[in-house]
PAMI-164797 format. One record per residue: residue in one letter; x negated, y negated, z negated of N, C-alpha, C in turn. Coordinates in steps of 0.001 Angstrom, whole numbers, padded with zeros to 6 digits, always signed. Layout:
% PAMI-164797
AXYZXYZXYZ...
//
This chain:
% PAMI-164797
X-000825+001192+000000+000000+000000+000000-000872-001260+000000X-001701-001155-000703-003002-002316-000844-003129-002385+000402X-004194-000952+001046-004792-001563+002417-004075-002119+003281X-002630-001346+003591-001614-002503+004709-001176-003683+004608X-001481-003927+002832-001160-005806+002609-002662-006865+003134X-003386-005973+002484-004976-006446+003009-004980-006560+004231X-004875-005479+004981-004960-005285+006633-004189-006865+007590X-002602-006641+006793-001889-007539+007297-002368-009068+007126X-002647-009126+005896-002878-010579+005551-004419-010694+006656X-004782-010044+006879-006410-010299+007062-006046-010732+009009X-005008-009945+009440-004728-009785+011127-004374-010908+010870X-003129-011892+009849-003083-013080+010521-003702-014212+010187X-004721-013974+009441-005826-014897+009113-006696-014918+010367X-006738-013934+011492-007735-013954+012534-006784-014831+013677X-005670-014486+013602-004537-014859+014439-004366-016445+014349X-004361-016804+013250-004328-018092+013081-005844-018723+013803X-006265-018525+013348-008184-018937+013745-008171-019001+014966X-007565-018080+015417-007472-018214+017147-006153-019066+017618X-005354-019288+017190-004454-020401+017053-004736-021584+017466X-005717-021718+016109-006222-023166+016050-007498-023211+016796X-008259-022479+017574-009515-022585+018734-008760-023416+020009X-007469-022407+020003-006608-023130+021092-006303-024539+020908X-005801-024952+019795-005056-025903+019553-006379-027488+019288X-007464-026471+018846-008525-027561+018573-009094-027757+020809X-009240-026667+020817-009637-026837+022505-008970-028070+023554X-008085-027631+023635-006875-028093+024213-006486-029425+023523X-006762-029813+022262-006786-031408+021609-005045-031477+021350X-004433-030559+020968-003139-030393+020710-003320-031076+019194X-002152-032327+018837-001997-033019+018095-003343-034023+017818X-003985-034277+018509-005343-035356+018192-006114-034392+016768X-006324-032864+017015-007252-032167+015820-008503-033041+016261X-008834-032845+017500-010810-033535+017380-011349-034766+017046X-010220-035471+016776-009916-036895+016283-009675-036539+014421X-009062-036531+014621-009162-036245+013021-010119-035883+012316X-010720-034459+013031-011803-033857+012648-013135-034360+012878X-012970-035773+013481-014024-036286+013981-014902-034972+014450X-014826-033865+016023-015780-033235+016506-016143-033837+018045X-017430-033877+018159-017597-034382+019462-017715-033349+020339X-017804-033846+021560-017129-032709+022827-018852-032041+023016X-019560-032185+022779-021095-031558+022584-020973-030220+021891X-020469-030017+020192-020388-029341+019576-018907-028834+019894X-017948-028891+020593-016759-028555+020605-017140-026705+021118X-017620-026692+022180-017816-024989+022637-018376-023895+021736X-019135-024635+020793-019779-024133+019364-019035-023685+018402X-017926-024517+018071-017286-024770+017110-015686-023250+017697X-015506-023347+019096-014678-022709+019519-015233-021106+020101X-016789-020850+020368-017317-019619+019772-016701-019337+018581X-017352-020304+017557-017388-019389+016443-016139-018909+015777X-014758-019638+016241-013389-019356+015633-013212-018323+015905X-013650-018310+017588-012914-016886+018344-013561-015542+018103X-014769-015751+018107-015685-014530+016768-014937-014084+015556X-014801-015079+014913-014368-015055+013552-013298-014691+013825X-012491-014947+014587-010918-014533+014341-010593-013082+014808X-011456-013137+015983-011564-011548+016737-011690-010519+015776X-013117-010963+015182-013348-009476+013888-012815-009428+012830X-011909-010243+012186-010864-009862+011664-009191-009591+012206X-009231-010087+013306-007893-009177+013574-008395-007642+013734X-009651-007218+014381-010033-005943+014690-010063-005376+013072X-010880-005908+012249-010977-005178+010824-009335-005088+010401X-008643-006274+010412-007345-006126+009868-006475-004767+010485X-006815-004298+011904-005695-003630+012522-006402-002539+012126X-007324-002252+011562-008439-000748+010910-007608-000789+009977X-007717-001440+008787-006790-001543+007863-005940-001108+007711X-005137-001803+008540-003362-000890+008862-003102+000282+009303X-004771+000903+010197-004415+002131+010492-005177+003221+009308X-005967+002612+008746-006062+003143+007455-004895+003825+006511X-004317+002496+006398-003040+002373+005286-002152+003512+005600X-001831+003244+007074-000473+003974+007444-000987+005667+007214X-001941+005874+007535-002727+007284+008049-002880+008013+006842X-002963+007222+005312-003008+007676+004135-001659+008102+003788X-000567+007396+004226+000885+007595+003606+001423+009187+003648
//
């Protein structure tokens, strides 16, 4: 029961991350303004979300197949 709450919470913590790569990319709502990021470091900054978000949706969906596979 743990691992499929873990699993879950963790898939949309990656989901989001990649959300917001889009949403920071694309300048949806003035984020790079706010965030003061300049367009130099912007491809940097949108690596590293989509990394980050990738290997935890992948760890998260292990998780779930963990969880379920124990039941």
């Amino acid at each position: 029961m743990l691992t499929t709450t873990i699993g879950m919470l963790q898939s949309v913590i990656g989901g989001l991350a990649v959300i917001f790569t889009y949403t920071l990319h694309f300048n949806f709502f003035d984020v790079q303004t706010m965030l003061n990021i300049t367009s130099e470091l912007l491809p940097l900054y949108s690596f590293a979300l989509i990394v980050f978000g990738s290997f935890s949706i992948i760890s998260g969906l292990f998780l779930l197949h963990e969880g379920f596979e124990s039941r």
